[in-house]
C-alpha positions in Angstrom: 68.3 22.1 167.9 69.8 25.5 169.5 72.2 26.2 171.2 72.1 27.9 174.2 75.4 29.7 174.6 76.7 29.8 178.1 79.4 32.3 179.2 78.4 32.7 182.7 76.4 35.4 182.8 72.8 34.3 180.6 69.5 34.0 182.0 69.9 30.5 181.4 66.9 28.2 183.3 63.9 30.9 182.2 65.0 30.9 178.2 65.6 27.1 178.2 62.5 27.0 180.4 60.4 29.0 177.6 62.1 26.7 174.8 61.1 24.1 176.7 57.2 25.5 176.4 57.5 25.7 172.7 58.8 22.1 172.6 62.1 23.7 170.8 65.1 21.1 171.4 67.4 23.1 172.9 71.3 22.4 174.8 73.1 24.3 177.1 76.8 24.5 176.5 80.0 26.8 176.5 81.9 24.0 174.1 82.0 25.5 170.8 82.0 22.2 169.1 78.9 21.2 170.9 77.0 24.6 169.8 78.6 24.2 166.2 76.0 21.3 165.9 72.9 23.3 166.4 71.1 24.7 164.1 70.7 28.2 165.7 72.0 30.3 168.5 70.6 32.7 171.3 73.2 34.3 173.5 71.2 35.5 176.4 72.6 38.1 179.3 72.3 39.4 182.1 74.8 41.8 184.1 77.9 44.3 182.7 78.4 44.4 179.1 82.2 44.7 179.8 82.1 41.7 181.8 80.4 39.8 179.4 82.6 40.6 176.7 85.5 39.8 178.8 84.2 36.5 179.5 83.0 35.4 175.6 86.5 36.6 174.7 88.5 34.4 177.0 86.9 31.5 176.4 87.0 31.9 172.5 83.2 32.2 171.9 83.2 35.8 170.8 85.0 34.9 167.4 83.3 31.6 167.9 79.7 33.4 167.5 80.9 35.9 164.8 82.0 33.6 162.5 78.7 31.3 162.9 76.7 34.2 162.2 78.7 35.0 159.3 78.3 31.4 158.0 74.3 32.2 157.8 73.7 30.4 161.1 70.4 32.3 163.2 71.6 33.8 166.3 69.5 36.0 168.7 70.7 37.9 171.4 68.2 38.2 174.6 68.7 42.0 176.5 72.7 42.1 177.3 73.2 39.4 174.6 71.4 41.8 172.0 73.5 44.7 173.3 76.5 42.2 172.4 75.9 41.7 168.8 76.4 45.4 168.5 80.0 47.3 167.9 80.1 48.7 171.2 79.3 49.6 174.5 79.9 53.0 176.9 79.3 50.9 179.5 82.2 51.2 182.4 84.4 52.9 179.7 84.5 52.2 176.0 84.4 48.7 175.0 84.3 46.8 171.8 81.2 44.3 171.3 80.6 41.3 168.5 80.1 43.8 165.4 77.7 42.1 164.2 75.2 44.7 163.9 75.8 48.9 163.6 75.3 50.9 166.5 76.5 51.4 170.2 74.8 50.9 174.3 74.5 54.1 175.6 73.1 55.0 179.5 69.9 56.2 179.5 70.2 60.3 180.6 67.7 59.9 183.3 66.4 63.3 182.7 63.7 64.5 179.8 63.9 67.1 177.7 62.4 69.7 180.4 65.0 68.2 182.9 63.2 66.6 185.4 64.5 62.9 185.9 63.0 60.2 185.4 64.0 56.1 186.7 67.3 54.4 185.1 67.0 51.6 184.9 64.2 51.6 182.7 62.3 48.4 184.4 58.9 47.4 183.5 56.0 46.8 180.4 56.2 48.7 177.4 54.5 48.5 174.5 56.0 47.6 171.2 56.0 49.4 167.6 56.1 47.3 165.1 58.5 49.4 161.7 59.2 47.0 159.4 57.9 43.2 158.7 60.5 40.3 160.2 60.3 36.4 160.2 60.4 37.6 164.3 57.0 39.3 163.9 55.0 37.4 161.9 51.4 37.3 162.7 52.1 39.1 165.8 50.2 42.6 166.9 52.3 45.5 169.9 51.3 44.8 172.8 53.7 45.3 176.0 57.1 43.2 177.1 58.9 43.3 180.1 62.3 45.6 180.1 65.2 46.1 182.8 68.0 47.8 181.4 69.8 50.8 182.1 71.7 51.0 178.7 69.9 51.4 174.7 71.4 50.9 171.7 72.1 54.3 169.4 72.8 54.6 166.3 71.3 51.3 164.9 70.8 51.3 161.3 67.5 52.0 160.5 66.9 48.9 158.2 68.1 46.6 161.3 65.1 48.1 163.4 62.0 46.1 163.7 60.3 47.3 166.8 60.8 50.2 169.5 59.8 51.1 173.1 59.1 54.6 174.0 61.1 55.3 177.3 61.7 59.3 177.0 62.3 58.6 173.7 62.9 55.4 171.1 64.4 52.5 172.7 65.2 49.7 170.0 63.0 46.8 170.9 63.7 44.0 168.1 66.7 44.5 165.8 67.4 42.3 162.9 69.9 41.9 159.4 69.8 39.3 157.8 70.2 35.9 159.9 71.3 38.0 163.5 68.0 39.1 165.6 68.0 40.6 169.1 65.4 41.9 171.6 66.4 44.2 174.1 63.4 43.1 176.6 63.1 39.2 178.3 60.6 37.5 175.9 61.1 34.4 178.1 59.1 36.8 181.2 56.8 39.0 178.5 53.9 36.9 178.3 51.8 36.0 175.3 53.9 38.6 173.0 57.3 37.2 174.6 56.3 33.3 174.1 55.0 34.6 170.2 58.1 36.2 169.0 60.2 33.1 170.6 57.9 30.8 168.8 58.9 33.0 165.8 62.2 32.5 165.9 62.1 28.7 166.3 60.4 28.2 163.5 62.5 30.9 161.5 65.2 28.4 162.4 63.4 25.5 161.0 62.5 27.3 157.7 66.4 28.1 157.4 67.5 24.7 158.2 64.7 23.5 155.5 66.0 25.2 152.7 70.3 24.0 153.4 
């Protein structure tokens, strides 16, 4: 089973909707005793990473997520829940994120290196690069997902990238280290690709729950 984590501010109904598709069990909850059951997380999001952060912190499920990932649990982050698992955020000021992965959300400069602008947010299909082999990407050829952000992650190490967009320059698409995964794009509204790499994950956390 996995755990949805709500904190009031995840694109709940379409990524329970899409586990629904890949006949994943799946709960919604913010109780942490309740999620400490499943067998995997995905902290989706959608909004202010500040806000978000507040929000997980309050309610106890920032340290509550760290230290399940630490304990080798899978947990994937879904746009502003990927940008979470990262060590911070310029977003509305400086602000501290999960840690879990190296690297920090930066704005999109909205102009290209000639300096003509171009659209922040960055919203629409791009197509993936595929860098390095991931239990996320199995079997699974680029092909384009659907993006709306208006922040990127800088500074990732280059062992935790799996895939990139090209918006005026690398976005990181699919990160991953270890038993932590995140995709900046909605998977949940990306089609074929989006429903694949979801698949991917379920049965990732099968494989780990397997071999316990």
């Amino acid at each position: 089973m996995i755990g949805i984590v709500d904190y009031g501010m995840g694109n709940l109904f379409s990524v329970s909707k899409a586990l629904e598709r890949l006949e994943a069990p799946y709960i919604v909850s913010d109780n942490k005793e309740q999620l400490a059951h499943a067998e995997a997380l995905i902290l989706p999001g959608v909004g202010a990473f500040r806000d978000a952060m507040k929000l997980l912190n309050e309610t106890g499920l920032a340290s509550f997520i760290v230290e399940q990932a630490k304990q080798g649990k899978p947990v994937l982050g879904i746009c502003l829940g990927m940008q979470l698992l990262f060590e911070e955020s310029e977003e509305n000021g400086l602000h501290t994120g999960l840690g879990l992965l190296k690297g920090r959300a930066v704005h999109f400069d909205g102009k290209d290196e000639k300096g003509e602008a171009y659209k922040v947010p960055h919203m629409g299909w791009n197509k993936l690069e595929f860098h390095r082999e991931s239990p996320l990407t199995k079997d699974v050829e680029g092909d384009h997902v659907y993006f709306v952000h208006s922040y990127y992650i800088s500074g990732e190490s280059p062992e935790a990238l799996i895939a990139s967009a090209d918006y005026f320059g690398t976005v990181p698409a699919v990160v991953g280290k270890e038993n932590v995964f995140g995709m900046q794009f909605h998977p949940e509204k990306s089609g074929d690709l989006g429903m694949s790499l979801l698949g991917n994950y379920t049965r990732y956390v099968k494989t780990m729950e397997a071999i316990k």
